[in-house]
Each structure stands twice: as structure tokens, then as C-alpha cells.
N, CA, C and O atoms as CSV, one atom per row, in Angstrom:
chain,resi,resn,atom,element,x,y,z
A,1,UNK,N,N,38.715,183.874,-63.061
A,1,UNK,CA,C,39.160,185.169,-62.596
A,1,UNK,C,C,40.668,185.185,-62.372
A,1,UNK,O,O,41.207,186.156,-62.904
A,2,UNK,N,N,41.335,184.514,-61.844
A,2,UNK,CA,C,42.681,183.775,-61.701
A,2,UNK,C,C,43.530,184.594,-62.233
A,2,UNK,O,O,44.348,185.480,-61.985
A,3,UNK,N,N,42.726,183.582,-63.595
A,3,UNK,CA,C,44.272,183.675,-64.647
A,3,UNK,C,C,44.354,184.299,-65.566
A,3,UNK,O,O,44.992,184.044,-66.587
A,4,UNK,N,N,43.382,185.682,-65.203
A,4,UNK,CA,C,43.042,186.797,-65.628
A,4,UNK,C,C,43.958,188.058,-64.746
A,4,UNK,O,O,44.338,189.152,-65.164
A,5,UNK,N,N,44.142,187.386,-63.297
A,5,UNK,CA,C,44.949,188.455,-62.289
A,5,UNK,C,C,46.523,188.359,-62.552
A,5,UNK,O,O,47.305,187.420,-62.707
A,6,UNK,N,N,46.662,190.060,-62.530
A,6,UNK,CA,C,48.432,190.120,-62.808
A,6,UNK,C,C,48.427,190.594,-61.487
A,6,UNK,O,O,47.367,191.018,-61.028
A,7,UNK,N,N,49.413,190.589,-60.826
A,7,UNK,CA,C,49.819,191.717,-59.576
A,7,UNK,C,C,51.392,191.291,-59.621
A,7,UNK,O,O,52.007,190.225,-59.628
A,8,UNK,N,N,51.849,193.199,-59.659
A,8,UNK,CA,C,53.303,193.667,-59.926
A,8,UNK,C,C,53.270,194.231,-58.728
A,8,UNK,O,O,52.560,195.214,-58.518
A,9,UNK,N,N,53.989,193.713,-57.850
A,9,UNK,CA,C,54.544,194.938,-56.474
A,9,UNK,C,C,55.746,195.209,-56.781
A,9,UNK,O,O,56.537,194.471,-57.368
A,10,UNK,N,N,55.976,196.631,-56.264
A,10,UNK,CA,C,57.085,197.775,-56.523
A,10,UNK,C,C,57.248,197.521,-55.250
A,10,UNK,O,O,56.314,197.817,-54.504
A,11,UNK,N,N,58.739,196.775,-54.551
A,11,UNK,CA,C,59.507,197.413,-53.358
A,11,UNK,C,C,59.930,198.794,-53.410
A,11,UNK,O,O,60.169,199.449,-54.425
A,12,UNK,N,N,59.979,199.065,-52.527
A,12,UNK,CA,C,61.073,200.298,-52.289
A,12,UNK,C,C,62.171,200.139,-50.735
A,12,UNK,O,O,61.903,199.988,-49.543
A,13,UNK,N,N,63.058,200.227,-51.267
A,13,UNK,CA,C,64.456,199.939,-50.684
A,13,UNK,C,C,63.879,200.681,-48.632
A,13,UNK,O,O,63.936,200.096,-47.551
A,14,UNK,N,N,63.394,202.140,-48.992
A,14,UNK,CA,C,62.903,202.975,-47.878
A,14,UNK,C,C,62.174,201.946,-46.895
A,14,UNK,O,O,62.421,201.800,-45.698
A,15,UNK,N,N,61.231,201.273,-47.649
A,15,UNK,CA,C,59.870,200.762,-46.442
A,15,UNK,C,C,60.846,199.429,-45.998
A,15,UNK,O,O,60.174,198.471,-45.616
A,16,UNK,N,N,62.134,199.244,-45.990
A,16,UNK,CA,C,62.856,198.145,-45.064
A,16,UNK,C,C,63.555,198.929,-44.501
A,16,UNK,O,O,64.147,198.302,-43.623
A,17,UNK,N,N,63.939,200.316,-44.488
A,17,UNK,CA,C,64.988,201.039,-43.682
A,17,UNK,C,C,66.538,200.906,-44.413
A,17,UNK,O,O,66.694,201.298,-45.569
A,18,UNK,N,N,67.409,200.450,-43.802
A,18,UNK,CA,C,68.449,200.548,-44.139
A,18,UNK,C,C,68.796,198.865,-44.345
A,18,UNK,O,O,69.130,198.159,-43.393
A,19,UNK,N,N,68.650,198.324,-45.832
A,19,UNK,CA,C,68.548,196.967,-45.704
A,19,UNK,C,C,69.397,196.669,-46.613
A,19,UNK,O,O,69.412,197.279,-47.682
A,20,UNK,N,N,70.431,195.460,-46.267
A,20,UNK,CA,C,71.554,194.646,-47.242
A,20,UNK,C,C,70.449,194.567,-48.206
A,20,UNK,O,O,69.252,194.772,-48.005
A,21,UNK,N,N,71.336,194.081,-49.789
A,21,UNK,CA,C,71.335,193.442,-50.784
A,21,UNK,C,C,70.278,192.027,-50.728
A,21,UNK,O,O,69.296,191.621,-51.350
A,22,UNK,N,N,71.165,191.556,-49.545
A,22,UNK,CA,C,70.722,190.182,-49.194
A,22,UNK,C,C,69.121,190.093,-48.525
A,22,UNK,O,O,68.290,189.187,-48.590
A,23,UNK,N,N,69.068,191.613,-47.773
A,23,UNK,CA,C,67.536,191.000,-47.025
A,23,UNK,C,C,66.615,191.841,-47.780
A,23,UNK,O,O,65.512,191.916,-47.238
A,24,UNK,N,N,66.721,192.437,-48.768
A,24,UNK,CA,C,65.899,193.202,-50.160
A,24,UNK,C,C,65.589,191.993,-50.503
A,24,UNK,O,O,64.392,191.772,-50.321
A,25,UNK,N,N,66.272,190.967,-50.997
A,25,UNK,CA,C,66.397,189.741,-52.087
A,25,UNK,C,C,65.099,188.992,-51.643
A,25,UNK,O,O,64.165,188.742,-52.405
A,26,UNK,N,N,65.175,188.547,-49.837
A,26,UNK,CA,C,65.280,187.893,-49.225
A,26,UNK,C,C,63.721,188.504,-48.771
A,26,UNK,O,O,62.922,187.646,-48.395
A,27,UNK,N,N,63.409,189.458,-48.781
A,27,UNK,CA,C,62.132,190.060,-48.601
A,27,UNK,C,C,61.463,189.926,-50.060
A,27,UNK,O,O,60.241,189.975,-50.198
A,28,UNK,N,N,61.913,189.839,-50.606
A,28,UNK,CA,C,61.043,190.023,-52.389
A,28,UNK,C,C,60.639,188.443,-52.390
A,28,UNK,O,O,59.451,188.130,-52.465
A,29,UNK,N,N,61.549,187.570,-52.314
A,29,UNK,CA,C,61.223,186.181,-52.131
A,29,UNK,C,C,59.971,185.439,-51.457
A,29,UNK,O,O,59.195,184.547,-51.796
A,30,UNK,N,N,60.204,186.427,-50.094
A,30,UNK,CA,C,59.089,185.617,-49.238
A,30,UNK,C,C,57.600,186.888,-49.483
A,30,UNK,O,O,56.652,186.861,-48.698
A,31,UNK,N,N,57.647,187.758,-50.497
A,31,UNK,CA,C,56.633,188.178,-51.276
A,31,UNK,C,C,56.260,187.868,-51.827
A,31,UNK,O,O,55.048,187.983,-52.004
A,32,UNK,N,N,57.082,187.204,-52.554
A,32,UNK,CA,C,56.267,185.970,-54.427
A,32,UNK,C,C,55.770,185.422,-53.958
A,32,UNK,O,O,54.585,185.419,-54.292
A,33,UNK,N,N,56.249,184.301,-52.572
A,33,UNK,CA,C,55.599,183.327,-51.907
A,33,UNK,C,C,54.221,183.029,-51.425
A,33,UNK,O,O,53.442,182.077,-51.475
A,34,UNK,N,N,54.247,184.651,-50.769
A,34,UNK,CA,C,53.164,184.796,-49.957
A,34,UNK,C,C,51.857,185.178,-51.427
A,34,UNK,O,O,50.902,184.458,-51.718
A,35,UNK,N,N,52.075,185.903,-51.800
A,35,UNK,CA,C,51.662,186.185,-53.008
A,35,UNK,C,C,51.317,184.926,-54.115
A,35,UNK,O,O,50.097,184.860,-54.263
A,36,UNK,N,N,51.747,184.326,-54.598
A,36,UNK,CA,C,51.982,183.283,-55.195
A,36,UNK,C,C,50.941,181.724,-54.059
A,36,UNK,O,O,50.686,180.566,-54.390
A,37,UNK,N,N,50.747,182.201,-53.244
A,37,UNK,CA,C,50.148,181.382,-52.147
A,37,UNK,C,C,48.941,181.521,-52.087
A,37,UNK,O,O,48.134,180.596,-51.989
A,38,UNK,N,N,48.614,183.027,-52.155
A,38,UNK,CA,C,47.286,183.498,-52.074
A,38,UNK,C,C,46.330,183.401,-53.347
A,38,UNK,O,O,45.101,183.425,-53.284
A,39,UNK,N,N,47.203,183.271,-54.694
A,39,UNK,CA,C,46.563,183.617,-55.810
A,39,UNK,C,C,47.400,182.872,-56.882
A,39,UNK,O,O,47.781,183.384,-57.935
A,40,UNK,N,N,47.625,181.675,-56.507
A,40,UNK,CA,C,48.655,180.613,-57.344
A,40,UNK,C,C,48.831,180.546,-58.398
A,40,UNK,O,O,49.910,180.315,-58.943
A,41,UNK,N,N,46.996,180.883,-59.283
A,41,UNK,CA,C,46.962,181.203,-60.595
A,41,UNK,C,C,47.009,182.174,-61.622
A,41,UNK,O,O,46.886,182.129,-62.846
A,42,UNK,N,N,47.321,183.484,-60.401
A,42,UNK,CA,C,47.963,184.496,-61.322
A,42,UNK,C,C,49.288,184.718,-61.829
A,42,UNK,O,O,50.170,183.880,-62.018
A,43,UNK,N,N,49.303,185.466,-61.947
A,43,UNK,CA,C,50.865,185.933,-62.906
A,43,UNK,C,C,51.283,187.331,-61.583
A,43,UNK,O,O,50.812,188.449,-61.370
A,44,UNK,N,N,51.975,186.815,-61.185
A,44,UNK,CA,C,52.748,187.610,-60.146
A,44,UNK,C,C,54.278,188.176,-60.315
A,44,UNK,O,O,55.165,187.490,-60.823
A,45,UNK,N,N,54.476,189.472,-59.843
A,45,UNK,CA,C,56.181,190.219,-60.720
A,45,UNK,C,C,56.555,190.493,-59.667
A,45,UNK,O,O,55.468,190.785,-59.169
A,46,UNK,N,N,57.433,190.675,-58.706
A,46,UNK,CA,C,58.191,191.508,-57.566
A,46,UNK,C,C,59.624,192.411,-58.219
A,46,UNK,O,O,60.650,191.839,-58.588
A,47,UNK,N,N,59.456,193.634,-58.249
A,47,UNK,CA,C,60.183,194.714,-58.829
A,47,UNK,C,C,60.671,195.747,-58.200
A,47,UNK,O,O,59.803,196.234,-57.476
A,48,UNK,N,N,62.190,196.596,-58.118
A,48,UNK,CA,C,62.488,197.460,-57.373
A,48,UNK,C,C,61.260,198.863,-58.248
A,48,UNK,O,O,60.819,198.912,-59.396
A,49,UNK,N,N,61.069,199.823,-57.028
A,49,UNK,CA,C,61.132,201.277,-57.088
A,49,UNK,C,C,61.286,202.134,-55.934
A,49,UNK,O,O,61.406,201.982,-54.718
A,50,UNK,N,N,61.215,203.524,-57.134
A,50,UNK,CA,C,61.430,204.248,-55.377
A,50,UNK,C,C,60.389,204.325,-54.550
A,50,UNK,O,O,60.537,204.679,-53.381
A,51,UNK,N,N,58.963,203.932,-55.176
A,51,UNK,CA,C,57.964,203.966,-53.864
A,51,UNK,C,C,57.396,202.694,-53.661
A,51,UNK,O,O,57.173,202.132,-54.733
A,52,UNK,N,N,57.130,202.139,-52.817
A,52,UNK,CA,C,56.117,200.768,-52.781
A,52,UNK,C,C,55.018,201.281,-53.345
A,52,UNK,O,O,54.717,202.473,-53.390
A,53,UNK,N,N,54.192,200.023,-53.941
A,53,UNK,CA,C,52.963,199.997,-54.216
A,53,UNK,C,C,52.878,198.977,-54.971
A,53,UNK,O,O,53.821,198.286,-55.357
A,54,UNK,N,N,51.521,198.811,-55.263
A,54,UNK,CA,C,51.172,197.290,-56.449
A,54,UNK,C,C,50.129,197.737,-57.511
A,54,UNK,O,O,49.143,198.453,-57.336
A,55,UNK,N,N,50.501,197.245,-58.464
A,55,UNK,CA,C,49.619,197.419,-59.884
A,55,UNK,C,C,49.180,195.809,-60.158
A,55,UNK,O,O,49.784,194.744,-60.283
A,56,UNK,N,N,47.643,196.302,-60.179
A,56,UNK,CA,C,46.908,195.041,-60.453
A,56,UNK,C,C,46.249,195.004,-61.468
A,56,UNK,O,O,45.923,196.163,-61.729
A,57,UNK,N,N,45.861,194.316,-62.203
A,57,UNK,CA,C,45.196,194.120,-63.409
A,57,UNK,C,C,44.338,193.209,-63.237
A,57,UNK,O,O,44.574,192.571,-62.211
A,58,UNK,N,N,42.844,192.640,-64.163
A,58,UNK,CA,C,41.872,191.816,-64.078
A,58,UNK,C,C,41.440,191.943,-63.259
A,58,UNK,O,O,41.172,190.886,-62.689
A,59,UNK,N,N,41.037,193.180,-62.557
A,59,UNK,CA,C,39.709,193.456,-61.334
A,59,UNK,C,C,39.205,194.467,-61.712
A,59,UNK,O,O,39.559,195.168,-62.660
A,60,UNK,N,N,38.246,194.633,-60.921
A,60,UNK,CA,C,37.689,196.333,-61.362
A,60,UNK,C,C,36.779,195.584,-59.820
A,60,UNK,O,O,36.541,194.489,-59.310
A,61,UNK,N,N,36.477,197.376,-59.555
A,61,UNK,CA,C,35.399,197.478,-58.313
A,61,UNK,C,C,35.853,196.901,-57.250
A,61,UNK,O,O,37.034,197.072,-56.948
A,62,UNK,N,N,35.067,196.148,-56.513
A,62,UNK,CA,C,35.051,195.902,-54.876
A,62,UNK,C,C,36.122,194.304,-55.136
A,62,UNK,O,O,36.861,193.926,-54.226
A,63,UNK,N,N,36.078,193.937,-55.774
A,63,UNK,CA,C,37.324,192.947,-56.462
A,63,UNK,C,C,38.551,193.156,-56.047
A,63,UNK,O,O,39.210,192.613,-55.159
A,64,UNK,N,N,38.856,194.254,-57.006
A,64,UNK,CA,C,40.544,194.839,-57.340
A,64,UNK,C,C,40.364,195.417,-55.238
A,64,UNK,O,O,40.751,194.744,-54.283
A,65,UNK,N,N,40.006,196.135,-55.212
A,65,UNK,CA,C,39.868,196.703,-53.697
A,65,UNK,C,C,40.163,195.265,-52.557
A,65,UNK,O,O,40.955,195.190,-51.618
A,66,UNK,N,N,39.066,194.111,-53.152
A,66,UNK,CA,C,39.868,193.255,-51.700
A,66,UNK,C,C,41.317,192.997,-52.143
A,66,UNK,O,O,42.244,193.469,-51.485
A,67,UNK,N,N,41.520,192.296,-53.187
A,67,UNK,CA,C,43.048,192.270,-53.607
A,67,UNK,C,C,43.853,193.247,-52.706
A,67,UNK,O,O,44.374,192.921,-51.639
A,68,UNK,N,N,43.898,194.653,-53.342
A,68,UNK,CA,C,44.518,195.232,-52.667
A,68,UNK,C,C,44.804,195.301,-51.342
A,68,UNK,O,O,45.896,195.614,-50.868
A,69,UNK,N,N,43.806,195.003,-50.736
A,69,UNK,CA,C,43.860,195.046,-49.242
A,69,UNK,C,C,44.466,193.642,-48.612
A,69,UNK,O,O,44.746,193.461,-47.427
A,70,UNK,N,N,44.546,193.082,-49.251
A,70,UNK,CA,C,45.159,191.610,-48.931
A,70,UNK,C,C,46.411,191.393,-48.914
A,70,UNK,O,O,46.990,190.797,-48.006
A,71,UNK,N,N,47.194,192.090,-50.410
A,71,UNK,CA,C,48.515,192.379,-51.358
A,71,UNK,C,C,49.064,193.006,-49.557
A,71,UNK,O,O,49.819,192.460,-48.753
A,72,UNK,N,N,48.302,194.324,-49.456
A,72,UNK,CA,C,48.745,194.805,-48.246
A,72,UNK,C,C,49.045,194.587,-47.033
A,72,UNK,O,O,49.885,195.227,-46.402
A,73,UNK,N,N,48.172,193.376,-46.480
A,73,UNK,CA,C,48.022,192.746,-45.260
A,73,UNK,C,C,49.416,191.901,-46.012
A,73,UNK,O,O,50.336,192.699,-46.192
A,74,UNK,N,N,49.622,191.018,-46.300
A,74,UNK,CA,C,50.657,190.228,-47.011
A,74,UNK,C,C,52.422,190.938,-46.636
A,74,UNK,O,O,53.383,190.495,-46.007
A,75,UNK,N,N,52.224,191.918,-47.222
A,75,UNK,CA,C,53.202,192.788,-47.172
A,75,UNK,C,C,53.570,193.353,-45.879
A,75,UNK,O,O,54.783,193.305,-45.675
A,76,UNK,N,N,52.802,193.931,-44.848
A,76,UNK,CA,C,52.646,194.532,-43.999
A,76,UNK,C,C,53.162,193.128,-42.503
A,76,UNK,O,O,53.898,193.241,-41.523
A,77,UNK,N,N,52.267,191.860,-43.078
A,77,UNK,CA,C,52.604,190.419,-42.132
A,77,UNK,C,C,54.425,190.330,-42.180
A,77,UNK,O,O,55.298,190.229,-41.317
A,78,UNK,N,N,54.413,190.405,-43.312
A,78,UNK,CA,C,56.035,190.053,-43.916
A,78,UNK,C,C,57.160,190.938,-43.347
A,78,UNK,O,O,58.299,190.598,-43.029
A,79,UNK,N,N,56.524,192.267,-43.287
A,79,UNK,CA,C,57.497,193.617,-42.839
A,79,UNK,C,C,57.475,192.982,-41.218
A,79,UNK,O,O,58.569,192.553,-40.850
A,80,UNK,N,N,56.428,192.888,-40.294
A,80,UNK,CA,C,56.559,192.558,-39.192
A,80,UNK,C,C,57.223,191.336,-38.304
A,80,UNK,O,O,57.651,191.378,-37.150
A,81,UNK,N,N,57.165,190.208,-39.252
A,81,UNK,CA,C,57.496,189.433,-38.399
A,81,UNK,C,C,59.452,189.453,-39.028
A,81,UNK,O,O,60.332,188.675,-38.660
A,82,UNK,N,N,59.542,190.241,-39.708
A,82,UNK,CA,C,61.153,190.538,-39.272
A,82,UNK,C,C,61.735,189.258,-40.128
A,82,UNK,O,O,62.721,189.633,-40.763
A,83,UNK,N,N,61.485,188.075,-40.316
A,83,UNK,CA,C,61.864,186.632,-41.026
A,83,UNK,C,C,62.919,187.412,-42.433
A,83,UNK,O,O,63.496,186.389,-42.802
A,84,UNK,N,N,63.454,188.522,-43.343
A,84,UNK,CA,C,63.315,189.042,-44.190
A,84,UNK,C,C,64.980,189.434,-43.778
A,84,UNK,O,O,65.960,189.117,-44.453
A,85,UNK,N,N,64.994,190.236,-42.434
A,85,UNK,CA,C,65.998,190.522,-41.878
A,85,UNK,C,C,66.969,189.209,-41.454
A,85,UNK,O,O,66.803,188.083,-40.985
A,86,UNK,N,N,68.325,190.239,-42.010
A,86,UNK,CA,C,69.292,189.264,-41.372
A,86,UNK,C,C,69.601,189.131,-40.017
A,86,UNK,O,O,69.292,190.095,-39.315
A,87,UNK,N,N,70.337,187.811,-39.268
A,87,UNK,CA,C,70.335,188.150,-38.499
A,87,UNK,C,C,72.067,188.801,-37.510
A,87,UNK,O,O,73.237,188.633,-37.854
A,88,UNK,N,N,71.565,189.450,-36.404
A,88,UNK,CA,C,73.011,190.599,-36.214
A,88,UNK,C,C,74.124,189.478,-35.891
A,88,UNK,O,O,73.689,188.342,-35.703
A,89,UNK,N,N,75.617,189.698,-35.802
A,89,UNK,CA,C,76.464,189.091,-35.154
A,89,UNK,C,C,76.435,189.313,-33.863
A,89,UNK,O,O,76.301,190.403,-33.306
A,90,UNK,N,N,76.583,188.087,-33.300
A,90,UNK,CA,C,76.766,188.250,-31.841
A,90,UNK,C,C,78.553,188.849,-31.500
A,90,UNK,O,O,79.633,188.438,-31.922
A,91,UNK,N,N,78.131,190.140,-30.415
A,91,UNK,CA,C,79.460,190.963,-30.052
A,91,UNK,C,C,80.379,189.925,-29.360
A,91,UNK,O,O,81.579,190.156,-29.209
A,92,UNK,N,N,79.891,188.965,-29.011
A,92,UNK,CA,C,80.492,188.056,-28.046
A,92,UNK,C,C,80.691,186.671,-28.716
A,92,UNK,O,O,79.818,186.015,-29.284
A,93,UNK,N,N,81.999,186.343,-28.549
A,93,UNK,CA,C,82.665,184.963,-29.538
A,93,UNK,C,C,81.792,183.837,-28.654
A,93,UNK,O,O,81.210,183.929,-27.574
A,94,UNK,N,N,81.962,182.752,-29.585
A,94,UNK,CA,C,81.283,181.382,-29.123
A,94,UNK,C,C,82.261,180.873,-27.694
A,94,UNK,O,O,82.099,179.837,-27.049
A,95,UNK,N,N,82.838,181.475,-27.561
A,95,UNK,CA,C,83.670,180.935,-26.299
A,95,UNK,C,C,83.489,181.827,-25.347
A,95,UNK,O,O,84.418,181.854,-24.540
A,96,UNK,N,N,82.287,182.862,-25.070
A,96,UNK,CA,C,82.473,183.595,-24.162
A,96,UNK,C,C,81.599,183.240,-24.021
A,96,UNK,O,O,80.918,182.897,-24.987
A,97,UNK,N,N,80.983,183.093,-22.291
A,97,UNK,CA,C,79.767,182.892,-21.463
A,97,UNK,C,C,79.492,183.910,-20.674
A,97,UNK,O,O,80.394,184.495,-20.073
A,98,UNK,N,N,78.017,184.313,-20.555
A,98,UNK,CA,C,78.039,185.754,-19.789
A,98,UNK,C,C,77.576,185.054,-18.492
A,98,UNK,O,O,76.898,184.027,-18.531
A,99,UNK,N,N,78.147,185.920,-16.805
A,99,UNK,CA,C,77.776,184.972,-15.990
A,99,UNK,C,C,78.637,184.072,-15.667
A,99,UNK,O,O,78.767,183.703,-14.500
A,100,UNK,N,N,79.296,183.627,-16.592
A,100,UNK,CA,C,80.455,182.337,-15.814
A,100,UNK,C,C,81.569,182.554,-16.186
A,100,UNK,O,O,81.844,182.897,-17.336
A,101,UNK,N,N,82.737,182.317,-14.876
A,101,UNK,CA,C,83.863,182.273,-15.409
A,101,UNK,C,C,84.722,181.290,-15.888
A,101,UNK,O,O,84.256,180.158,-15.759
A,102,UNK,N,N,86.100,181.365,-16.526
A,102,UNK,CA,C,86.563,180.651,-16.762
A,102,UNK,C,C,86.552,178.921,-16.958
A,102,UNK,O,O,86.623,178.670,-15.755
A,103,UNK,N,N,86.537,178.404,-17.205
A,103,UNK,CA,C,86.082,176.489,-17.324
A,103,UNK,C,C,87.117,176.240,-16.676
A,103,UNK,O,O,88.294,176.512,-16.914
A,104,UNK,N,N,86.517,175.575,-15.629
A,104,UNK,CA,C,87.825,174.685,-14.771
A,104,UNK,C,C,88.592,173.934,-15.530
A,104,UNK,O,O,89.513,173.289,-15.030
């Protein structure tokens, strides 16, 4: 059944909000992964569009349906735990301590 499954997910730039270059990249990556983890022996694509979604091939019926729902959970794990996002600069230099003053 495997190596019969294609699955192409379509990012869309929208379902990260307002996201660098870098954490698009950086989110598509840890998609193949996760993807590529779940179903090692398929043939897996990660691709821009303007809407998310995934096109699967080699299922039919209650099959293609768990896939999908998995592709989704996958996606949905990935959006949440934030790992994808960069992270912010701190407003405050490495030499500032909040709470203490000056170093004797």
C-alpha cells in the first residue's frame, strides 16, 4: 500500500500568519519529516499555494480518509507547538539584568 501512497501538501503562506522566508522553509521541513515519518514509503512533495490542503493518491474510501486525518493532525501538531517559528530578539542586550543593578 506504501509505495503506492503519494501525498502533496499545499502550504499556504496565510495558515502561519505573517511568516519570514526562513520559518515557511523551516515549517515545510519539519512537514516532510513528520510526514516522511509516518509513511516512509511513500513519495511525499511539500509545495507553496494560496490555500492549504493535501492531495493524496493510492487510497480510496475509509483509507484515503484516515490519511487525511492524520496529514492533518501532523500539520495542526506542527502549527502548535510553534518549533517552525523563529525565535524574537531579546529588547534587552546581553549585558542588561532586569532586577539588578550595576556589577560592583
Amino acid at each position: 500500500m506504501a509505495n503506492d501512497l503519494t501525498i502533496t501538501y499545499f502550504v499556504s503562506h496565510d495558515m502561519l500568519g505573517v511568516p519570514s522566508d526562513e520559518e515557511v522553509e523551516h515549517f515545510k521541513d519539519l512537514l516532510l519529516d513528520g510526514l516522511q515519518d509516518e509513511w516512509p514509503e511513500a513519495q511525499i512533495a511539500i509545495e507553496d499555494d494560496e490555500d492549504a490542503h493535501a492531495n493524496i493518491s493510492g487510497l480510496s474510501g475509509q483509507s484515503l480518509q484516515d490519511v487525511q486525518d492524520r496529514v492533518d493532525d501532523i500539520v495542526n501538531e506542527i502549527l502548535d507547538n510553534g518549533a517552525w517559528e523563529e525565535e524574537e530578539e531579546s529588547l534587552l542586550s546581553d549585558d542588561d539584568d532586569l532586577g539588578q543593578g550595576p556589577a560592583a
